[in-house]
N, C-alpha and C positions, 0 to 999 in steps of 0.2 A: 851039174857043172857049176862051177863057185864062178859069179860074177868080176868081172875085174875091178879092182879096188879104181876109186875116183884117184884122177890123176891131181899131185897136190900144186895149188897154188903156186907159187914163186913168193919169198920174201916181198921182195920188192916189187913185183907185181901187186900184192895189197899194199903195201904201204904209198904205194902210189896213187893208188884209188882213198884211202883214207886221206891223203894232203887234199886230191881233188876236190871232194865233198867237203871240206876243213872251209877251202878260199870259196867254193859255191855258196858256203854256209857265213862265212864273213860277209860275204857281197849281199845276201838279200835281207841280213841284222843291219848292214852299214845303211843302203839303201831305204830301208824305214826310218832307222834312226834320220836321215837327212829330210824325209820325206814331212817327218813329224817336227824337224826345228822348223823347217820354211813355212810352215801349218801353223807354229806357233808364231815365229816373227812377222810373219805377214800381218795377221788380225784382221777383222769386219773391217770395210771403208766406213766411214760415219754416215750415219742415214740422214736426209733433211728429209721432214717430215710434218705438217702442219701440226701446231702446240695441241690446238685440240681436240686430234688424235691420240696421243699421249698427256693427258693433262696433267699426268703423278711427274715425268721426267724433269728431274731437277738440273737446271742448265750448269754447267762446269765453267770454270775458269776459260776454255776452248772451246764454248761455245757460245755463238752469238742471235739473240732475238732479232728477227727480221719483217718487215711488215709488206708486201709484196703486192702492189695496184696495178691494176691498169690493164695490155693489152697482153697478159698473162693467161692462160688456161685453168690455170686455179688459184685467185688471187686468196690470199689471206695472208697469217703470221706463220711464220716458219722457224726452226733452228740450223743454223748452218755451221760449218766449222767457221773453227776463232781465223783461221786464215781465209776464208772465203772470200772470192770477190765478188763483184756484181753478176760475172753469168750464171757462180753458184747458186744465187739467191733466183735468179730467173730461173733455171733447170729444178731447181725445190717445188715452185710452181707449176712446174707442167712447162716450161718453155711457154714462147711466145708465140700470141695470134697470127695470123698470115698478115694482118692489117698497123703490126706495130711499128715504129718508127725505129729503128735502132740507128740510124743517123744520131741520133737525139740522145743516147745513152751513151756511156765508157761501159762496157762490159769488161772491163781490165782491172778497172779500180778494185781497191779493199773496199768490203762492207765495214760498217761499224753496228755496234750493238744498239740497241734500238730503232734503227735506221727504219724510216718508211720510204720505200723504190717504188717508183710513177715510172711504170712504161706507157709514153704515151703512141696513140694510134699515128699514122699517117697523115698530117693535115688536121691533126686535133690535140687537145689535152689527152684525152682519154679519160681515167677517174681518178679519183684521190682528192686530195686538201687544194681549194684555189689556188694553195699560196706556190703550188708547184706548176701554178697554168704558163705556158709558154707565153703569154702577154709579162710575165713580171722578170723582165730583162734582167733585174739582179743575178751576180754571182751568187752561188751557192756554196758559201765555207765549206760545208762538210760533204760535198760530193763534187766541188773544181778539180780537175787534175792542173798539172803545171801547163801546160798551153792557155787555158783559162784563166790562169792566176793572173799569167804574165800579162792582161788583155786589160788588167786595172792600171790605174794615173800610178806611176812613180814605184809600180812592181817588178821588176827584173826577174832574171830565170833566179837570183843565189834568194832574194825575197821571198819569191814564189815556192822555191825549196823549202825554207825554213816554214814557211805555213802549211807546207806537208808535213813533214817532222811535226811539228807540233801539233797536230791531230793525230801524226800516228803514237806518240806519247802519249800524249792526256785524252784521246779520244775526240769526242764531237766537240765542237763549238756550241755552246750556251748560248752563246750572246756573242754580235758582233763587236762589244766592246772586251771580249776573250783575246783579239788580235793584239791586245796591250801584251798579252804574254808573250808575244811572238818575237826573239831577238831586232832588233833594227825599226821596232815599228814601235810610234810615239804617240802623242796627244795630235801633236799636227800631221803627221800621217793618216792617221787611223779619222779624223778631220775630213779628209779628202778623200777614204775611201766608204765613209761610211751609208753614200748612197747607191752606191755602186753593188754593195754587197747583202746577200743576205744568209739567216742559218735557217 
């Protein structure tokens, strides 16, 4: 006895299965495709990493030298991004001791490049250069924010601005006689604040 022939298809029954598998097959090419731009646009975050573990890395335009004391978990020099601020430069480190004083820091502010950061302990300096011991009352040019500024003779908050601006242009303060660059500030100003402050 002759088998019965296979019943055929329908047009449109396959043709409807070929679109289905068409848009399944668009969806998991689109799906990579997107999977692979976000994969590219994303990118590594930037590593901060102590210099001399990498001592061939040649630092870029974006990135900045950091010299990291004090009540830190692993003080030395570190690379941070060109935008980095202070908690970056501390988190590079290992974060800080149980015993540090962070009353005593802006972890908000920008780093600048070469900058050496004293986290001092609780009720101490901590380590680093005398010249950052808590007995030396001087302002600090290159690490006052504006509430600090303002705390010197004859500095108002638009003063205290412009001595922001102008470290974050030209970078650190050299010299306490660098404030001559500072729009509004003179011979006879710069006079009155020059005990006041230091870099």
């Amino acid at each position: 006895m002759t088998p019965p022939a296979p019943t055929p298809v329908p047009r449109q029954r396959r043709l409807r299965l070929g679109v289905g598998a068409a848009v399944a097959l668009a969806l998991v090419v689109l799906s990579a495709a997107v999977g692979l731009g976000i994969l590219r646009g994303q990118g590594a975050p930037a590593e901060s990493f102590p210099v001399g573990d990498r001592a061939t890395a040649a630092p870029s335009s974006d990135v900045l030298y950091v010299h990291v004391l004090g009540a830190v978990e692993r003080p030395g020099l570190y690379l941070v991004g060109g935008d980095a601020r202070l908690v970056d430069a501390v988190a590079a480190a290992g974060g800080t001791t149980v015993d540090a004083d962070l009353a005593a820091i802006n972890l908000a502010r920008r780093v600048e490049d070469g900058e050496q950061i004293l986290v001092p302990v609780v009720g101490g300096s901590g380590t680093g250069s005398p010249a950052a011991a808590p007995t030396d009352a001087r302002i600090d040019l290159n690490a006052a924010d504006q509430a600090a500024l303002e705390t010197l003779p004859r500095i108002g908050p638009a003063l205290a601005a412009r001595i922001i601006a102008w470290r974050e242009e030209n970078g650190r303060f050299q010299s306490v006689d660098d404030l001559l660059g500072v729009p509004g500030i003179g011979e006879k100003l710069l006079a009155g604040l020059r005990d006041g402050v230091r870099v």
